[in-house]
TORMIZA-197899 format. One line per 2 residues: number of its first residue (from 1); for each residue x, y, z of N, C-alpha, C. Coordinates in steps of 0.02 Angstrom, whole numbers. Layout:
NUM> X Y Z X Y Z X Y Z ~ ...
END
This chain:
1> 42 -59 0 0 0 0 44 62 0 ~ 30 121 -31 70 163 -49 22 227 -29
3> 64 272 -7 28 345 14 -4 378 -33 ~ -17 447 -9 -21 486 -85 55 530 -127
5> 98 495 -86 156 512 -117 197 466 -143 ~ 158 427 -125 214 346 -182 246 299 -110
7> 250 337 -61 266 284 7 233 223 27 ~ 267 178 32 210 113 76 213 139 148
9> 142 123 139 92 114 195 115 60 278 ~ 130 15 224 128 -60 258 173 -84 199
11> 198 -143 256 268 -200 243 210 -276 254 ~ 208 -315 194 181 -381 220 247 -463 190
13> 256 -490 237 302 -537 203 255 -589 159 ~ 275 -606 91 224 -653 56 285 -719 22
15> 233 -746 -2 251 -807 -11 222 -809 -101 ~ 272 -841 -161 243 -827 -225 233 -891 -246
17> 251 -905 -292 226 -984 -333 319 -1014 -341 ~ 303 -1077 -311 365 -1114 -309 408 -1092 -392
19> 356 -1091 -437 386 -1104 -510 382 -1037 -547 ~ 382 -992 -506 425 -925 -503 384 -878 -539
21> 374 -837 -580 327 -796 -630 292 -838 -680 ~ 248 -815 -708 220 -829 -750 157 -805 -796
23> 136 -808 -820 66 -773 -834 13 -847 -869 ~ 52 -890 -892 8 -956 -925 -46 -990 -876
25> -91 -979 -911 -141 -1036 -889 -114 -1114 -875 ~ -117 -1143 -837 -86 -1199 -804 -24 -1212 -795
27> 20 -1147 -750 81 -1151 -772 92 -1135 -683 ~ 51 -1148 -644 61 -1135 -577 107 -1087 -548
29> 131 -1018 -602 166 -963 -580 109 -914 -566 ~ 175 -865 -540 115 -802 -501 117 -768 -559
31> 77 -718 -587 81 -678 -634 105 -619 -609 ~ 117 -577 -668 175 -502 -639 128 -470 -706
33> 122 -386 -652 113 -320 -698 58 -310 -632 ~ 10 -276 -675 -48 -236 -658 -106 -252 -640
35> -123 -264 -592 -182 -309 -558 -216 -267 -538 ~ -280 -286 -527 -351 -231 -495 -375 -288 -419
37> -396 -282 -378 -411 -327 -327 -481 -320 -357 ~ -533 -377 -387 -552 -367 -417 -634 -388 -368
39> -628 -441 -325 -665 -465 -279 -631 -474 -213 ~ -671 -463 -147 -666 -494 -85 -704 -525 -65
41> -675 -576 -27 -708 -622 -5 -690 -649 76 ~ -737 -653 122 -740 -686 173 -733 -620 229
43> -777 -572 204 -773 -527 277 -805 -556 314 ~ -781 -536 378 -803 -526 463 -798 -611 480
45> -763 -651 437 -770 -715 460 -695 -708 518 ~ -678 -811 546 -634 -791 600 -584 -796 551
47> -521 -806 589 -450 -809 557 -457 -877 541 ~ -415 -888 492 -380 -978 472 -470 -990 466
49> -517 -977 441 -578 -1007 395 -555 -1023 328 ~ -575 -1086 330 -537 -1129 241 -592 -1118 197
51> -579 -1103 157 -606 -1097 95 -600 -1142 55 ~ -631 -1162 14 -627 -1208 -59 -694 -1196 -101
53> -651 -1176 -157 -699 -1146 -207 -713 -1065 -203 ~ -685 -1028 -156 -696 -983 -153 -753 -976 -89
55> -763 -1020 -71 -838 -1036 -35 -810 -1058 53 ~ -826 -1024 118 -812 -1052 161 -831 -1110 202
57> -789 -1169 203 -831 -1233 203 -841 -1257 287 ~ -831 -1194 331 -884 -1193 404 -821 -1246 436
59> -769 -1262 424 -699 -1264 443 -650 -1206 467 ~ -616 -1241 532 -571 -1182 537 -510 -1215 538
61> -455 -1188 528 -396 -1227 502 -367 -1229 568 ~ -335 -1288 576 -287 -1314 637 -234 -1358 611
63> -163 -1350 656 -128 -1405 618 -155 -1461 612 ~ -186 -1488 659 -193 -1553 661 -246 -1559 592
65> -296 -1525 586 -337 -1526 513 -285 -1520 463 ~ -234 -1485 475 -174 -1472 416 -120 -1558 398
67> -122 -1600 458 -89 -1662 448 -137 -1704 405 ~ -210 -1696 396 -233 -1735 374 -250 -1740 283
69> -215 -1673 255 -177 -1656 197 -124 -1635 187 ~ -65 -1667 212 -10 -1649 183 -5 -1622 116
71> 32 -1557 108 30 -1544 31 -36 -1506 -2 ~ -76 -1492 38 -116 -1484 13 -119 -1377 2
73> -136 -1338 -41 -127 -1276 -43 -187 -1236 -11 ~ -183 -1243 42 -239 -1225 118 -260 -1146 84
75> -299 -1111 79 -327 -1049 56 -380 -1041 106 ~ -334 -981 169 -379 -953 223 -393 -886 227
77> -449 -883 289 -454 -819 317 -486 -760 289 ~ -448 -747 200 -480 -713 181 -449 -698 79
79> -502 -687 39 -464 -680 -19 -484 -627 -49 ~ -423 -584 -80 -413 -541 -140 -420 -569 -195
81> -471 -584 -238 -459 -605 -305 -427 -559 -334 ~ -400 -562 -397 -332 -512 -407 -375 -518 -523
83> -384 -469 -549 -379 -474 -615 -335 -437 -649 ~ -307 -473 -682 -248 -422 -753 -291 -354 -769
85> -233 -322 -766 -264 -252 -829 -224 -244 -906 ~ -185 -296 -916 -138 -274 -965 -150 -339 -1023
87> -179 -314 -1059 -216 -376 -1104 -169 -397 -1160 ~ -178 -473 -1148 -128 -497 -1199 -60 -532 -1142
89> -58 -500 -1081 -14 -516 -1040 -54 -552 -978 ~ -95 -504 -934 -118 -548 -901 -178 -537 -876
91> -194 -497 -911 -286 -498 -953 -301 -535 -1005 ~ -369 -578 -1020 -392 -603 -1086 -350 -674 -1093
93> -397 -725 -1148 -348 -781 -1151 -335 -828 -1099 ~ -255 -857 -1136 -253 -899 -1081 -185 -866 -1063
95> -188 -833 -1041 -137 -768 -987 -191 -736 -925 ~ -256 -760 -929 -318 -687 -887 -306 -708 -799
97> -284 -691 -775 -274 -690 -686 -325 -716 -653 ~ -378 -664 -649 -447 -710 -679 -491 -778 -663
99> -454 -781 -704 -482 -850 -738 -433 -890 -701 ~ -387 -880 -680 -334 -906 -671 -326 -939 -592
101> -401 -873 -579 -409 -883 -485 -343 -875 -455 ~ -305 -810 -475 -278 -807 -416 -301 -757 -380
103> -264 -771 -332 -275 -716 -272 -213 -717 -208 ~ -247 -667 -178 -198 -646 -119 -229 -669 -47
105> -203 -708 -23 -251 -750 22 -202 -795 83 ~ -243 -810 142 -199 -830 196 -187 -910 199
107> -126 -931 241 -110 -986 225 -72 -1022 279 ~ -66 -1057 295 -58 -1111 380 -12 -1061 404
109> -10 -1009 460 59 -990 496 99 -1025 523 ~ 124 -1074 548 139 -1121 558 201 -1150 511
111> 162 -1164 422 233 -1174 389 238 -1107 334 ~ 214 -1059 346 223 -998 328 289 -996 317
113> 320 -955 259 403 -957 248 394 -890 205 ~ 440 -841 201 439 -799 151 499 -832 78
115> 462 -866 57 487 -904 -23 459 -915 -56 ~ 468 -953 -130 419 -981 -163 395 -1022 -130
117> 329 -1046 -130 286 -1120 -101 227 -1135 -124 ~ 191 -1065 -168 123 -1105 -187 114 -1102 -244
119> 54 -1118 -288 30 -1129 -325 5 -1085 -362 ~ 25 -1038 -383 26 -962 -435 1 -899 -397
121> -35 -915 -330 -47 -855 -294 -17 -839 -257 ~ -38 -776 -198 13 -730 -166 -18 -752 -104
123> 13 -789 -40 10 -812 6 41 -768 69 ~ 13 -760 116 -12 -709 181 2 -728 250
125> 3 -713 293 22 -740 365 -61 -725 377 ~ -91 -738 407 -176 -722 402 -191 -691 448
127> -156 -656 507 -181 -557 521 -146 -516 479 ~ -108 -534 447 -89 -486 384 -152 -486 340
129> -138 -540 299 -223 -536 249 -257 -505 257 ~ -276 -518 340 -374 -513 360 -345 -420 390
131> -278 -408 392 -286 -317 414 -269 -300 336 ~ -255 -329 285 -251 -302 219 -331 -296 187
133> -377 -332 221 -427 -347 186 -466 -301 204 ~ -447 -275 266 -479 -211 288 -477 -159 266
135> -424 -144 234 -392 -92 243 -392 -70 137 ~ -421 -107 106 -404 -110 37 -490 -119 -4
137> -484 -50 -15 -571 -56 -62 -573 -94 -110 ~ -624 -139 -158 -633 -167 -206 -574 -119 -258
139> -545 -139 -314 -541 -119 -368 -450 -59 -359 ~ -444 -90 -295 -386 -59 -267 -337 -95 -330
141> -266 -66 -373 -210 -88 -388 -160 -114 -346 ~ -153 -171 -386 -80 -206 -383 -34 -225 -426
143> 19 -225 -394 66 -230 -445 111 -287 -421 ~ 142 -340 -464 177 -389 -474 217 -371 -481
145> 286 -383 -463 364 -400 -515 400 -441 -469 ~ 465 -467 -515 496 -493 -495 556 -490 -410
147> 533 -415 -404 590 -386 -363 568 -416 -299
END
């Protein structure tokens, strides 16, 4: 988040896609450029609420619920769906963010790491998320890169 002078706001440590950038449809990278937060999802719920499908499935995440999927890419607490604005890159096609379902969203604190680890989206410590989720109107920009 950035001021009205170009300053961040806020510092959040994240987590990107093991297989580094990308913009392809089934290519399990995060995409880079110009993103709109395009949907939210899961206000006023608690922390570590799992999602699947986008949908909260009245679960709350615990390790011990976490041993019983190893491996599995846990999506909590709360989500930014994220859409391209830059068409041809990672708007439209099979490049569209989109479509692509990613998002910015919380994920076991526990094996939380600031590295690659997931699966093309941008992964959260989940009072980070859920105070980002507060704090960020629909249709807010983001931006990707490599740095």
């Amino acid at each position: 988040m950035l001021d009205d002078h170009g300053r961040p706001l806020r510092h959040y440590a994240v987590s990107t896609a093991a297989r580094g950038a990308g913009e392809r449809a089934g290519s399990l990278c995060t995409p880079r450029g110009r993103h709109l937060v395009r949907a939210k999802i899961g206000a006023g719920l608690p922390l570590n609420t799992v999602f699947v499908g986008r949908r909260p499935t009245g679960e709350i995440y615990t390790p011990e619920l976490g041993r019983t999927a190893p491996g599995r890419d846990w999506i909590l607490t709360r989500i930014l769906w994220l859409s391209g604005q830059e068409p041809g890159f990672n708007r439209l096609g099979p490049c569209d963010t989109m479509r692509r379902y990613i998002y910015i969203h919380g994920t076991p604190d526990e094996g939380f790491e600031q590295a690659p680890r997931s699966h093309g989206c941008v992964r959260m410590r989940n009072r980070d998320v859920a105070e980002l989720f507060d704090l960020v109107p629909p249709y807010t920009p983001v931006t990707i890169t490599e740095d």
